[in-house]
N, CA and C atoms of all chains as a GROMACS GRO file, in nm:
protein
  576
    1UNK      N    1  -0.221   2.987  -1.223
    1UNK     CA    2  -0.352   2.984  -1.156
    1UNK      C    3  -0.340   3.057  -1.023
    2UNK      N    4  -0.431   3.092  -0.991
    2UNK     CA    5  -0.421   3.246  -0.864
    2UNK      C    6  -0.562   3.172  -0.772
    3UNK      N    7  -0.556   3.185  -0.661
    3UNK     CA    8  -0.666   3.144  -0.572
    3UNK      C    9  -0.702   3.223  -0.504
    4UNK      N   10  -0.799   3.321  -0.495
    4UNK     CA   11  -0.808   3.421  -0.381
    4UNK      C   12  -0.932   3.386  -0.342
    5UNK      N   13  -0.960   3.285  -0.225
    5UNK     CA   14  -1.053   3.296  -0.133
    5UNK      C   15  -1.080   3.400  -0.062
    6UNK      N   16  -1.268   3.388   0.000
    6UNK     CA   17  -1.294   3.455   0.096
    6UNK      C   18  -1.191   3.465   0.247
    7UNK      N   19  -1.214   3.530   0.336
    7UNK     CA   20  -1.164   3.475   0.478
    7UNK      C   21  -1.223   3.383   0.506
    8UNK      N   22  -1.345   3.377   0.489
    8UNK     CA   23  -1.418   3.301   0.558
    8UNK      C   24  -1.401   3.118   0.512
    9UNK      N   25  -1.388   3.130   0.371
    9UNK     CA   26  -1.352   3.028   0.246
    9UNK      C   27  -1.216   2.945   0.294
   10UNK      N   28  -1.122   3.085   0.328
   10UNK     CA   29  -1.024   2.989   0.350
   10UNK      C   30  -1.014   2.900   0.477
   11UNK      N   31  -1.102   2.949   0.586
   11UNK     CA   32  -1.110   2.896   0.749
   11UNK      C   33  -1.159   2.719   0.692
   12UNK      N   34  -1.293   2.764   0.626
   12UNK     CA   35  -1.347   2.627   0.619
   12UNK      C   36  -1.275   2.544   0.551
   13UNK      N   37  -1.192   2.612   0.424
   13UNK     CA   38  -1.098   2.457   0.378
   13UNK      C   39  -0.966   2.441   0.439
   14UNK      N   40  -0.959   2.521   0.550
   14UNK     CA   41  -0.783   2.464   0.628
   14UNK      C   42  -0.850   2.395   0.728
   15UNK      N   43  -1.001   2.410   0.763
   15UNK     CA   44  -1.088   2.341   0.886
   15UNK      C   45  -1.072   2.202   0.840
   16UNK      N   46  -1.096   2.207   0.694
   16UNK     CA   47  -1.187   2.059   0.615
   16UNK      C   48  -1.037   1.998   0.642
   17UNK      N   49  -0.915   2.020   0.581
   17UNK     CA   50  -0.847   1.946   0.559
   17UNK      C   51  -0.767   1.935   0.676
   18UNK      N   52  -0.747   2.005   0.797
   18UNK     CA   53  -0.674   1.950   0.894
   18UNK      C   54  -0.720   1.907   0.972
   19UNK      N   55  -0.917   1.866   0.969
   19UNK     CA   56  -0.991   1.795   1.032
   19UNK      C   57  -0.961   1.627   0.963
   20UNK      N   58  -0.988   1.595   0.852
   20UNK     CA   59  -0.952   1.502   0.774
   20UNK      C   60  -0.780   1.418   0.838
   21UNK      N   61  -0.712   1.511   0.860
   21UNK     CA   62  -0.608   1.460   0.905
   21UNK      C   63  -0.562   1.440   1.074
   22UNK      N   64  -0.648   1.482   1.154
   22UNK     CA   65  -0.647   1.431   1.257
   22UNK      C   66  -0.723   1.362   1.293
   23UNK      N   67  -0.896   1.369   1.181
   23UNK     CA   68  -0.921   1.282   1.241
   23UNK      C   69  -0.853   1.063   1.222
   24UNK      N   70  -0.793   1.076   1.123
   24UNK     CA   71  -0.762   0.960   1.080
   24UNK      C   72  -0.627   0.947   1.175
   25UNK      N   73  -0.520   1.036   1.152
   25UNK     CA   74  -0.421   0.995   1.276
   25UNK      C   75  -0.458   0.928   1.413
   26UNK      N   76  -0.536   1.039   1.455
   26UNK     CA   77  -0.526   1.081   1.641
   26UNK      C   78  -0.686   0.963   1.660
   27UNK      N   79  -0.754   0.875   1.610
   27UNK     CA   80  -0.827   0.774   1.663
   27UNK      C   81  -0.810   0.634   1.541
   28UNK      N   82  -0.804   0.519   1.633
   28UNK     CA   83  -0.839   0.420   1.578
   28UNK      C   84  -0.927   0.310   1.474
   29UNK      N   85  -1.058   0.309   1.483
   29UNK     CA   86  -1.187   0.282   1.407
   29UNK      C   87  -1.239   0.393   1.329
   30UNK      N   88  -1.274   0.361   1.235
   30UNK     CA   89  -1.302   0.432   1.116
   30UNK      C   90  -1.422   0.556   1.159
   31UNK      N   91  -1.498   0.494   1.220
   31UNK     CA   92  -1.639   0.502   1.297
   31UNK      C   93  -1.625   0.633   1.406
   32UNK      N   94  -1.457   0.623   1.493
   32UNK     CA   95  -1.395   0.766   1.583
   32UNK      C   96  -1.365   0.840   1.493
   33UNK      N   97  -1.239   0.804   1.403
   33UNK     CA   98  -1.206   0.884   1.312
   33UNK      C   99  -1.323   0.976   1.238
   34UNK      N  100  -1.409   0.943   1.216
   34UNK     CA  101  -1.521   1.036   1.144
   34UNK      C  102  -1.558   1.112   1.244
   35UNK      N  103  -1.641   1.077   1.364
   35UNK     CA  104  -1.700   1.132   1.502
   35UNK      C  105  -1.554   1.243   1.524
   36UNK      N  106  -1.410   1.220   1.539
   36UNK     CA  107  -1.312   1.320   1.581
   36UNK      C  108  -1.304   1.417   1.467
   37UNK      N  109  -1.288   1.370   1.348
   37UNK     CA  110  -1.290   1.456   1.207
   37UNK      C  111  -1.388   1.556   1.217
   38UNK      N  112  -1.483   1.562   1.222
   38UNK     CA  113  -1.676   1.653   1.258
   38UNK      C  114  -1.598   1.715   1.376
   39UNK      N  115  -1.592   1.648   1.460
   39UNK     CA  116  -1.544   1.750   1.599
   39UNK      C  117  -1.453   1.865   1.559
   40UNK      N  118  -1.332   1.808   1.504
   40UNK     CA  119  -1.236   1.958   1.505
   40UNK      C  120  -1.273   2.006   1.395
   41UNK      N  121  -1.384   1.985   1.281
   41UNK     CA  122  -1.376   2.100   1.206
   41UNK      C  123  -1.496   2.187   1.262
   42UNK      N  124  -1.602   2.161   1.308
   42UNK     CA  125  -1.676   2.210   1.411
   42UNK      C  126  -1.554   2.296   1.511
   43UNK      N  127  -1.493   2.242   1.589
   43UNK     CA  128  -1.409   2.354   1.670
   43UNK      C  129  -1.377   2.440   1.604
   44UNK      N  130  -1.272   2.411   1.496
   44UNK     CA  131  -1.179   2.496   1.413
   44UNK      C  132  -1.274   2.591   1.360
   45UNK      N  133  -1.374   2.588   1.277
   45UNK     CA  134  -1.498   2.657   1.226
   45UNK      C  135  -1.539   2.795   1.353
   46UNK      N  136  -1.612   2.671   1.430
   46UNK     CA  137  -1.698   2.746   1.524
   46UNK      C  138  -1.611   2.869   1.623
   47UNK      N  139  -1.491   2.846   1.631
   47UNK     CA  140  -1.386   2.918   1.708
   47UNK      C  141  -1.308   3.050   1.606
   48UNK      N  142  -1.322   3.029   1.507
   48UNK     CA  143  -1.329   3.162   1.423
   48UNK      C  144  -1.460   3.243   1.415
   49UNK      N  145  -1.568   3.184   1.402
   49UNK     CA  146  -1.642   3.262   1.363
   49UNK      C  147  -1.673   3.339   1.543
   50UNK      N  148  -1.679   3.249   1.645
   50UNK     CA  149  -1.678   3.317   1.783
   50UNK      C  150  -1.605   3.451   1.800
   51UNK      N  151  -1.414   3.361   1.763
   51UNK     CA  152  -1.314   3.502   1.790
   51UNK      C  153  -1.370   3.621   1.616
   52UNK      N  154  -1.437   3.622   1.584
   52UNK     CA  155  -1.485   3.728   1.446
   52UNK      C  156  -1.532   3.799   1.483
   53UNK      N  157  -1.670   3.739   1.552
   53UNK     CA  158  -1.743   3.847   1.613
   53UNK      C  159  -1.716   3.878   1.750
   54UNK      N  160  -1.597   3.834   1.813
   54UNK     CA  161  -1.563   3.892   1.912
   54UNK      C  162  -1.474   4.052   1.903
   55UNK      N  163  -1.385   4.005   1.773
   55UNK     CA  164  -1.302   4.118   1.741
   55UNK      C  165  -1.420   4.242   1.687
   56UNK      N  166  -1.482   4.211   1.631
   56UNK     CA  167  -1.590   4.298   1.544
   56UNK      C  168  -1.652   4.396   1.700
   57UNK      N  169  -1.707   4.306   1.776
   57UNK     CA  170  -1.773   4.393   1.885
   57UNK      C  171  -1.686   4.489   1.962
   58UNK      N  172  -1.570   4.409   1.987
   58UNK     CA  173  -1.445   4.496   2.098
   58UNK      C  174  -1.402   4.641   1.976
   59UNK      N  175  -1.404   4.608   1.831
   59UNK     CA  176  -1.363   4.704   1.766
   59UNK      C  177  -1.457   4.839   1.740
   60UNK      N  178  -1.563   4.799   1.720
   60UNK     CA  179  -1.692   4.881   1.755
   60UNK      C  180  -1.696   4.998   1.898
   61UNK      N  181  -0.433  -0.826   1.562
   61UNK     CA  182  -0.441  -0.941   1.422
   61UNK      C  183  -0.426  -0.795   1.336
   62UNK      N  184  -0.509  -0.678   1.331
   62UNK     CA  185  -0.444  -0.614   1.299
   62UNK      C  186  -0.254  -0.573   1.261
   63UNK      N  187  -0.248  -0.567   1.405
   63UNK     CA  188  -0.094  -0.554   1.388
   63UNK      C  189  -0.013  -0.627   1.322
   64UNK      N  190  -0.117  -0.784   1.323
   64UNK     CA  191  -0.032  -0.881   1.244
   64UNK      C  192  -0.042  -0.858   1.107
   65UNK      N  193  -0.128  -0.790   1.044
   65UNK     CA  194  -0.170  -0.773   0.882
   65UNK      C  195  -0.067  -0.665   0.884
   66UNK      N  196  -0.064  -0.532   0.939
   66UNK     CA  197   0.038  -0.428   0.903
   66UNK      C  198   0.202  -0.495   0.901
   67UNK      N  199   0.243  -0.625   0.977
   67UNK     CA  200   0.326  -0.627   0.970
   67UNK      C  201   0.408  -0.737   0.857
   68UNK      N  202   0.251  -0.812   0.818
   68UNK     CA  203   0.292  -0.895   0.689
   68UNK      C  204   0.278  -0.796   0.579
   69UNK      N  205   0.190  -0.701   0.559
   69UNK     CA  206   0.176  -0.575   0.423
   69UNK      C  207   0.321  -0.507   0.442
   70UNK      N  208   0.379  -0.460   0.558
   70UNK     CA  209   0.537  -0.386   0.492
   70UNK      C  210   0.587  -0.498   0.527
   71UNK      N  211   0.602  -0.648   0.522
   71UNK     CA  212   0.703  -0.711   0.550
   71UNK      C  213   0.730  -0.688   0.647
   72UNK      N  214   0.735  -0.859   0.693
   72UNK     CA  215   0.780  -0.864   0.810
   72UNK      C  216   0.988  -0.853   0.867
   73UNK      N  217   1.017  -0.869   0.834
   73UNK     CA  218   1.163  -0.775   0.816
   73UNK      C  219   1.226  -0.725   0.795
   74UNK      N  220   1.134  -0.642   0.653
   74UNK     CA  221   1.200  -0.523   0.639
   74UNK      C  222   1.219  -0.392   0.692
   75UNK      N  223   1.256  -0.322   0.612
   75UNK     CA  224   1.255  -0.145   0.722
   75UNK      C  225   1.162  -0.085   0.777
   76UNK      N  226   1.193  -0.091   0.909
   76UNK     CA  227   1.089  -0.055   1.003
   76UNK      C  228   1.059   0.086   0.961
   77UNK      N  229   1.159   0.190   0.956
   77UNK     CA  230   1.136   0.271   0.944
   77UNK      C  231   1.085   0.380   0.824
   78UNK      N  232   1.072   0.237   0.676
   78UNK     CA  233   1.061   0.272   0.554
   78UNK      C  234   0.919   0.359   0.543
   79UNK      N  235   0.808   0.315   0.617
   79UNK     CA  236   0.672   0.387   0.559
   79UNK      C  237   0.682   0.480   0.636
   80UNK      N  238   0.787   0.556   0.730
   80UNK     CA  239   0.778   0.713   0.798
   80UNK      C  240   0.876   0.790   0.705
   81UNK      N  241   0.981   0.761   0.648
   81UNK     CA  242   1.052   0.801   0.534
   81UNK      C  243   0.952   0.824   0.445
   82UNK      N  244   0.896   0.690   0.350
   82UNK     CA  245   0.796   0.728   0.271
   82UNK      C  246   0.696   0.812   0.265
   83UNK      N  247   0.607   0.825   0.382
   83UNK     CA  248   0.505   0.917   0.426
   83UNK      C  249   0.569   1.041   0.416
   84UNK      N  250   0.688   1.093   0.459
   84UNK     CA  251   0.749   1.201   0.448
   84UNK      C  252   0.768   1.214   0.328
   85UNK      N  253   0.796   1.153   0.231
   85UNK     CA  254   0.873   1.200   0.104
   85UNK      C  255   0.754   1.225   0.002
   86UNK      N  256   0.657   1.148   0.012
   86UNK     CA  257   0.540   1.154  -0.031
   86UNK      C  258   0.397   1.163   0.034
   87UNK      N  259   0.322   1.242   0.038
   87UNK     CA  260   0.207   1.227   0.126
   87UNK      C  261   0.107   1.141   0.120
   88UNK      N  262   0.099   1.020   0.234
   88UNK     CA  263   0.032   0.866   0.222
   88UNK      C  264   0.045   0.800   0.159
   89UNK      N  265   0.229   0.769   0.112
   89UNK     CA  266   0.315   0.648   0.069
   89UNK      C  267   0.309   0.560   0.185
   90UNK      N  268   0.308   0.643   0.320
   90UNK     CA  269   0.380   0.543   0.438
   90UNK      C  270   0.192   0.454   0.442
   91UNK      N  271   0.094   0.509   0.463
   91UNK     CA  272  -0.012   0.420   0.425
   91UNK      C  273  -0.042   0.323   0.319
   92UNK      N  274   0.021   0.359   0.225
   92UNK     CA  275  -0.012   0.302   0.083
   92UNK      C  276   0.089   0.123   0.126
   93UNK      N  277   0.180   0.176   0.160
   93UNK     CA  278   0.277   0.083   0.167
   93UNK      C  279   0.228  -0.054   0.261
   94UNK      N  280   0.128   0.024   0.322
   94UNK     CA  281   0.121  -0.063   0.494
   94UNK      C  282  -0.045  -0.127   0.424
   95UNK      N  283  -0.082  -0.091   0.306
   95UNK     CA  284  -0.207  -0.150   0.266
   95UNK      C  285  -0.336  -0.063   0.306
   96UNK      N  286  -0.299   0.078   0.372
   96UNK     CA  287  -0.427   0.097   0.432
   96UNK      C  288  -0.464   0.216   0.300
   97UNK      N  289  -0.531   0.161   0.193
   97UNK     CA  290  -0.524   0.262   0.102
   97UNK      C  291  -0.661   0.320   0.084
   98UNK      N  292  -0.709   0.355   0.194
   98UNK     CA  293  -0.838   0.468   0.194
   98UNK      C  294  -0.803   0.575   0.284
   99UNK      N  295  -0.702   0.564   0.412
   99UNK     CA  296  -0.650   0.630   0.448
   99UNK      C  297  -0.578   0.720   0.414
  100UNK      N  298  -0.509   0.640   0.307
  100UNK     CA  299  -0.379   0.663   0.280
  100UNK      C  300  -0.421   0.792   0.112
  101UNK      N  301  -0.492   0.738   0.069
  101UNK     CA  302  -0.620   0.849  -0.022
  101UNK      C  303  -0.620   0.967   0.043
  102UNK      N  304  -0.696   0.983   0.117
  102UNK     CA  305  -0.773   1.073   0.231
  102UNK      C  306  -0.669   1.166   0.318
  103UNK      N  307  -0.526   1.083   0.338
  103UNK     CA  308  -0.458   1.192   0.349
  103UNK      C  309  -0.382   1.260   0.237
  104UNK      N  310  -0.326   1.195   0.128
  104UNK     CA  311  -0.243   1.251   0.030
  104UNK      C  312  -0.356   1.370  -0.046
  105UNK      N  313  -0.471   1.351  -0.035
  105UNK     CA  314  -0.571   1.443  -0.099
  105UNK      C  315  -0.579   1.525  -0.042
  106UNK      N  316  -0.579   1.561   0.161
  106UNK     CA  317  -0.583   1.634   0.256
  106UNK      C  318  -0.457   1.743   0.229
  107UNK      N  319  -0.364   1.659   0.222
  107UNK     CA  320  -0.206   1.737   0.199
  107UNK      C  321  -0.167   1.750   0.070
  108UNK      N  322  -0.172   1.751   0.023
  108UNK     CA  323  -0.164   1.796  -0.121
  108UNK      C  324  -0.254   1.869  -0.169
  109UNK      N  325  -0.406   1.873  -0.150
  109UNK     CA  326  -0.491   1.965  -0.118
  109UNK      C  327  -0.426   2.091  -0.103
  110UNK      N  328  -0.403   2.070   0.047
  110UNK     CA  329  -0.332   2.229   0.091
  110UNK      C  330  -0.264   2.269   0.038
  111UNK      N  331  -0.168   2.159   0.002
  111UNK     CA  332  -0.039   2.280   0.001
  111UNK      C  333  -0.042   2.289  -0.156
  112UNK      N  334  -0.102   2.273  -0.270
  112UNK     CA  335  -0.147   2.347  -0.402
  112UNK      C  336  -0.232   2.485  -0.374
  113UNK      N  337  -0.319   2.460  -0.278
  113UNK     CA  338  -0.424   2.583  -0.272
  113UNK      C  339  -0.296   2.675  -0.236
  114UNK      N  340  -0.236   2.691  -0.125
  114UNK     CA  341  -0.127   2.746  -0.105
  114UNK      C  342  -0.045   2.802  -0.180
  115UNK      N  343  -0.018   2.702  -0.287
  115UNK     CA  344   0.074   2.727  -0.359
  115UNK      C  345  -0.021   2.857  -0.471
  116UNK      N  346  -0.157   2.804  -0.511
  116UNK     CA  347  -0.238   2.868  -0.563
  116UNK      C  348  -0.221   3.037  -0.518
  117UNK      N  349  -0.215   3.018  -0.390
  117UNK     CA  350  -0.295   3.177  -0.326
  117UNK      C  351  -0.177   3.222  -0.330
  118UNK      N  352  -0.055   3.209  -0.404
  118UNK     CA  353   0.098   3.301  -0.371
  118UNK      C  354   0.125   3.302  -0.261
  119UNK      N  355   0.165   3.168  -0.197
  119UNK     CA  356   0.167   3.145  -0.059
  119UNK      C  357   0.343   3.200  -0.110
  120UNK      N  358   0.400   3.205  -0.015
  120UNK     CA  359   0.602   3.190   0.008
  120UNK      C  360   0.634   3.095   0.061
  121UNK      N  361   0.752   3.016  -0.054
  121UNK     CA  362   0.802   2.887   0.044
  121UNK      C  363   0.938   2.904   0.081
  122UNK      N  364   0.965   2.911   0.212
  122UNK     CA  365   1.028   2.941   0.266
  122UNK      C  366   1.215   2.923   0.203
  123UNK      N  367   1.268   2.966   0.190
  123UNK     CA  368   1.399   2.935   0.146
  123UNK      C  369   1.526   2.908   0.198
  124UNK      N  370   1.511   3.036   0.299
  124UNK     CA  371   1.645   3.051   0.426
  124UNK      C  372   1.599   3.080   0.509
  125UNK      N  373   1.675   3.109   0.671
  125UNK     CA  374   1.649   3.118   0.749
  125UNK      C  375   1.722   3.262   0.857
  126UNK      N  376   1.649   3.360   0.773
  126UNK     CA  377   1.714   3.519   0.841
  126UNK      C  378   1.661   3.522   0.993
  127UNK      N  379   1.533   3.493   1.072
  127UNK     CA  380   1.522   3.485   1.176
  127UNK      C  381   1.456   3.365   1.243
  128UNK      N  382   1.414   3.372   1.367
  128UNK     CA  383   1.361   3.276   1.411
  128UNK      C  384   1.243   3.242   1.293
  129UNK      N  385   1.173   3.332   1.305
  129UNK     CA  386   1.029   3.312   1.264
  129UNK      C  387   1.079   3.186   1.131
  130UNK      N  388   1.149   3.286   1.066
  130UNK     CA  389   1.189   3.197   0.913
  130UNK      C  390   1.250   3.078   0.950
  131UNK      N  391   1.327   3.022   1.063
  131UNK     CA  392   1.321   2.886   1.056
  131UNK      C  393   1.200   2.792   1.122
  132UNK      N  394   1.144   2.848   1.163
  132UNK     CA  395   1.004   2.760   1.221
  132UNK      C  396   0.938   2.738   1.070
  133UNK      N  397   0.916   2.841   1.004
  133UNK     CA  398   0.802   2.852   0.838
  133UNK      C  399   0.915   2.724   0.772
  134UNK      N  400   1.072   2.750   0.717
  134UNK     CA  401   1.103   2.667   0.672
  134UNK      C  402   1.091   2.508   0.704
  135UNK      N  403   1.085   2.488   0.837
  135UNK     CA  404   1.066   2.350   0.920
  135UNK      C  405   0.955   2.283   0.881
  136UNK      N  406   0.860   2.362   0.902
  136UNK     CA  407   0.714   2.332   0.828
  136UNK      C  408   0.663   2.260   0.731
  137UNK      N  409   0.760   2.390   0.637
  137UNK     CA  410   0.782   2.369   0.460
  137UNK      C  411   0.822   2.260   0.424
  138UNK      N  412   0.996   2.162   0.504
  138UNK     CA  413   1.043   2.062   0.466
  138UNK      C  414   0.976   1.986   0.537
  139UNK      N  415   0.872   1.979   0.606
  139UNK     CA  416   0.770   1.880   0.629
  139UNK      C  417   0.667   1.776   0.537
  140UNK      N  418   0.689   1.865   0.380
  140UNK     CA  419   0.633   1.846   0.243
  140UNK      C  420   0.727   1.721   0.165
  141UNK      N  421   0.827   1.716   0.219
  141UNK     CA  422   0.917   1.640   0.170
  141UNK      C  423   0.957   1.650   0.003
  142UNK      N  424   0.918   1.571  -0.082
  142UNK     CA  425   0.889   1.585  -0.209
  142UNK      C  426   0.857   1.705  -0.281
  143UNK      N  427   0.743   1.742  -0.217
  143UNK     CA  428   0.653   1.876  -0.289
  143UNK      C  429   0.723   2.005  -0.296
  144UNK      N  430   0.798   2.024  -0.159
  144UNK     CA  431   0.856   2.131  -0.143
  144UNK      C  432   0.954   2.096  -0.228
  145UNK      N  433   1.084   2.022  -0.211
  145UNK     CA  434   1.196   2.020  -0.298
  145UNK      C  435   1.136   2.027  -0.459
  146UNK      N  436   1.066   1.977  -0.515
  146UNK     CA  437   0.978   1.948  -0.680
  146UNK      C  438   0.976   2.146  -0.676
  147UNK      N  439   0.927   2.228  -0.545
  147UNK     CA  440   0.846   2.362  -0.611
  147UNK      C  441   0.975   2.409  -0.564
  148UNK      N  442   1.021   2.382  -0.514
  148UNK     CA  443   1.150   2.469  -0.487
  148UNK      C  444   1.203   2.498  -0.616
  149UNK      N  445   1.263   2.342  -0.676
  149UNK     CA  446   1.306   2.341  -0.801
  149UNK      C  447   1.257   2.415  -0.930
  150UNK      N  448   1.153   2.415  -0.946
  150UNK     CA  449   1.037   2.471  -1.028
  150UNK      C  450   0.986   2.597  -0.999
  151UNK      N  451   1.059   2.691  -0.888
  151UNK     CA  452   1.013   2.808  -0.870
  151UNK      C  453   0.860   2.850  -0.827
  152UNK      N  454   0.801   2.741  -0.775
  152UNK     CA  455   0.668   2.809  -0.699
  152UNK      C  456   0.657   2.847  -0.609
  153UNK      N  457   0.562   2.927  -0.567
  153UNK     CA  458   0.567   3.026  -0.506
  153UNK      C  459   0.616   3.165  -0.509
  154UNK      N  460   0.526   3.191  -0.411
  154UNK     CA  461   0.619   3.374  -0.415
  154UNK      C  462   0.765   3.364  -0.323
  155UNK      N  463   0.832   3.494  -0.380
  155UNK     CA  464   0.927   3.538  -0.288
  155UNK      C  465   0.894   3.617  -0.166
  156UNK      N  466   0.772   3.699  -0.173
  156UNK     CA  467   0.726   3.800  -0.081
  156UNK      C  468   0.581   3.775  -0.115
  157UNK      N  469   0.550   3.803   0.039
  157UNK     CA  470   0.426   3.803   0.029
  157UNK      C  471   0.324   3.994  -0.004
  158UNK      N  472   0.241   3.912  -0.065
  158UNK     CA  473   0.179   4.056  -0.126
  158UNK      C  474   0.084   4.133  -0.116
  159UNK      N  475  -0.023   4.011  -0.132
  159UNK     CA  476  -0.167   4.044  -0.140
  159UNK      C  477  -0.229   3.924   0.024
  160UNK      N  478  -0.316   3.950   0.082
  160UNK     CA  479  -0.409   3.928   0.204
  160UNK      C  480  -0.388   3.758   0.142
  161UNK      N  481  -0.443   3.724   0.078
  161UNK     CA  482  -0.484   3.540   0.037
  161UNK      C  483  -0.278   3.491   0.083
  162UNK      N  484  -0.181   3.549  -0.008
  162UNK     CA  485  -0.090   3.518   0.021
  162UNK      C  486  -0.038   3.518   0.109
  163UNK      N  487  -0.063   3.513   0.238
  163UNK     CA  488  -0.006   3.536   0.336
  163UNK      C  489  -0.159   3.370   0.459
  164UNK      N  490  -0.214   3.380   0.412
  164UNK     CA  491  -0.288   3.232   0.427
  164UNK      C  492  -0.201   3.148   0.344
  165UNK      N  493  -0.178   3.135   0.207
  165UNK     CA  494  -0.134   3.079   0.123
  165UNK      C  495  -0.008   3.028   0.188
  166UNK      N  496   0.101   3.099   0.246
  166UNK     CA  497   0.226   3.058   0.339
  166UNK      C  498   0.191   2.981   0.463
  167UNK      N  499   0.074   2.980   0.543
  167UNK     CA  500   0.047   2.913   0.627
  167UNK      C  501   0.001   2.768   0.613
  168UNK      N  502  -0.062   2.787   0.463
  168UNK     CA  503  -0.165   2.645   0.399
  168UNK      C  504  -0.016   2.559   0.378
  169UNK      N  505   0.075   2.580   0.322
  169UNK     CA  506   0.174   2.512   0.299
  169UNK      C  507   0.306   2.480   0.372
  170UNK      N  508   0.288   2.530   0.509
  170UNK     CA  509   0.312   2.523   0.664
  170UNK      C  510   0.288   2.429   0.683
  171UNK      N  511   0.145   2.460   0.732
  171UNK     CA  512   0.071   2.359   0.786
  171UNK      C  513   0.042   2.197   0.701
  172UNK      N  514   0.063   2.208   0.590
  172UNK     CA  515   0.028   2.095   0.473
  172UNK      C  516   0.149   2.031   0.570
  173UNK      N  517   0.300   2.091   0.526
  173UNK     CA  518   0.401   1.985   0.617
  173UNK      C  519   0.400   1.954   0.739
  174UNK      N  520   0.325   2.042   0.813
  174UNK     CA  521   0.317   1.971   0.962
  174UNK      C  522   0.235   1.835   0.964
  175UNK      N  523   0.132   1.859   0.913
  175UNK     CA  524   0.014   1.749   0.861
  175UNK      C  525   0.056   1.598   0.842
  176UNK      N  526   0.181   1.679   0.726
  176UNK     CA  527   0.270   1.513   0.632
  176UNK      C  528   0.369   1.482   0.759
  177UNK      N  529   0.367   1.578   0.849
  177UNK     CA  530   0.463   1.480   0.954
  177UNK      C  531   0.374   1.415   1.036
  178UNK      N  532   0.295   1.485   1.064
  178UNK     CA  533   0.167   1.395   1.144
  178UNK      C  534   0.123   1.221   1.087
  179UNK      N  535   0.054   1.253   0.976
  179UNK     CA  536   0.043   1.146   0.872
  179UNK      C  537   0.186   1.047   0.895
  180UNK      N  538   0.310   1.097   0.873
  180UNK     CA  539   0.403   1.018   0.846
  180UNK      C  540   0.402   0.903   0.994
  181UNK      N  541   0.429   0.996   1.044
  181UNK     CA  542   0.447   0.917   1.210
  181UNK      C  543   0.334   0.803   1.240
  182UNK      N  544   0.218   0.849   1.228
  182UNK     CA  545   0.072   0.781   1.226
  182UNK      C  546   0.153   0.601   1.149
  183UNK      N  547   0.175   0.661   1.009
  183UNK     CA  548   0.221   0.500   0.955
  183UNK      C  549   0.318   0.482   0.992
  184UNK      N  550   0.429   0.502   1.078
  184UNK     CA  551   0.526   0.437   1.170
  184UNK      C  552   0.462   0.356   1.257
  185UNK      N  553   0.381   0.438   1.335
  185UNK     CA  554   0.308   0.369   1.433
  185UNK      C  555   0.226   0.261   1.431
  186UNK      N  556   0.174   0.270   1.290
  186UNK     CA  557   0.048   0.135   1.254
  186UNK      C  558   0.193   0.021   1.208
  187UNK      N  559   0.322   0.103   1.161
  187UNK     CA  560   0.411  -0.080   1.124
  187UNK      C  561   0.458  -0.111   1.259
  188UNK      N  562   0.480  -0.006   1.364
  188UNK     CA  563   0.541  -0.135   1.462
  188UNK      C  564   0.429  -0.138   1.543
  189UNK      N  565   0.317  -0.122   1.522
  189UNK     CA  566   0.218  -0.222   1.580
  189UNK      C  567   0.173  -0.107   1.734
  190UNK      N  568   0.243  -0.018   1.719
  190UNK     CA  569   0.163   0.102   1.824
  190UNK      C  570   0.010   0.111   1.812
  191UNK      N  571  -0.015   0.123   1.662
  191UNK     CA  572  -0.192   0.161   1.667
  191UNK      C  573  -0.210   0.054   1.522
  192UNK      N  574  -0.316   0.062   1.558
  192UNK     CA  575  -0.405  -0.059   1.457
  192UNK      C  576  -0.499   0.012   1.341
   0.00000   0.00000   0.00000
C-alpha cells in the first residue's frame, strides 16, 4: 500500500495527530485537553498555511 | 483520590516504572495498564496512526547512524519501541528516500516515536501520582 498525500493533506494529519497527543499529555481534565488539542492543531495548521504564503510571496 | 485510583489500577507495589516501559514498548499500554482506557485509545490510534501512514508514504526507518543527522532520525525511530523493531524485522520501509511524500513519510515515523515517548512519560507520571 503506497500513500501519497497532498502537502497540504499531510500538514493536517501530522496537525490532527500530534494535536491529539499533546493535547491529552500536556493538560489535566478532559474538558483542557480538548480546548489544548483545537489549539495546537489550529497553530500547527494555521502556521503552515501563514509560512506558504509567505514563501509564495517572497518567491514571486 | 485520583492518584489514589492510579495507584490501586497498577498496583499499589508494584513496578513503578512498568507503565513507562509499557507505553514505550507499545503505544498506550502504559495507559491501558493505569485504567485510563480512552486515553489510552486516543493515543495508540494517534501513534500508530502515524507511524503506518509513514510507513505507507515510503517513509525510511532509520537503521545506522553515519552522521549526526542519522542519529537524531534513529532516536526518534526507537521511540516506537515495538513497531520499529516488528518493521525493522519485516523490512518496512524504504532504504532511501525517493519520491516528495517519502521524505514526510520519515518524519511521520520520527515524530510517531517522539509522541510514544511523550505518551510514555505522561503514564509514568499519572502512576506516581505527578498528574491526575
Amino acid at each position: 500500500m503506497i500513500f501519497q498525500p497532498s502537502h497540504f493533506a499531510a500538514v493536517v494529519l501530522f496537525a490532527l495527530f500530534a494535536s491529539v497527543v499533546f493535547g491529552i499529555t500536556q493538560r489535566e481534565t478532559p474538558r483542557r485537553m480538548i480546548r489544548y488539542g483545537i489549539y495546537c492543531f489550529v497553530l500547527f495548521v494555521g502556521s503552515a498555511v501563514v509560512l506558504s504564503w509567505l514563501m509564495y510571496l517572497i518567491a514571486r | 483520590m485520583a492518584t489514589e485510583q492510579n495507584k490501586s489500577a497498577a498496583g499499589e507495589t508494584g513496578f513503578v516504572h512498568l507503565p513507562l516501559i509499557a507505553g514505550w514498548l507499545v503505544p498506550g499500554a502504559g495507559h491501558f495498564l493505569l485504567r485510563k482506557w480512552g486515553r489510552g485509545s486516543l493515543l495508540a490510534a494517534s501513534i500508530l496512526g502515524m507511524f503506518v501512514l509513514g510507513i505507507a508514504m515510503q517513509g525510511k526507518l532509520y537503521g545506522g547512524a553515519h552522521d549526526i543527522l542519522d542519529v537524531l532520525g534513529l532516536a526518534g525511530d526507537l521511540g516506537n519501541g515495538l513497531l520499529y523493531i516488528i518493521s525493522r524485522v519485516l523490512g518496512l520501509g524504504a532504504a532511501q528516500v525517493q519520491v516528495t511524500t517519502a521524505d514526510y513519510g520519515t518524519r511521520f515515523i520520527v515524530v510517531a516515536g517522539l509522541l510514544n515517548v511523550i505518551a510514555a512519560v505522561d503514564a509514568h507520571n499519572l502512576r506516581t501520582g505527578r498528574k491526575s
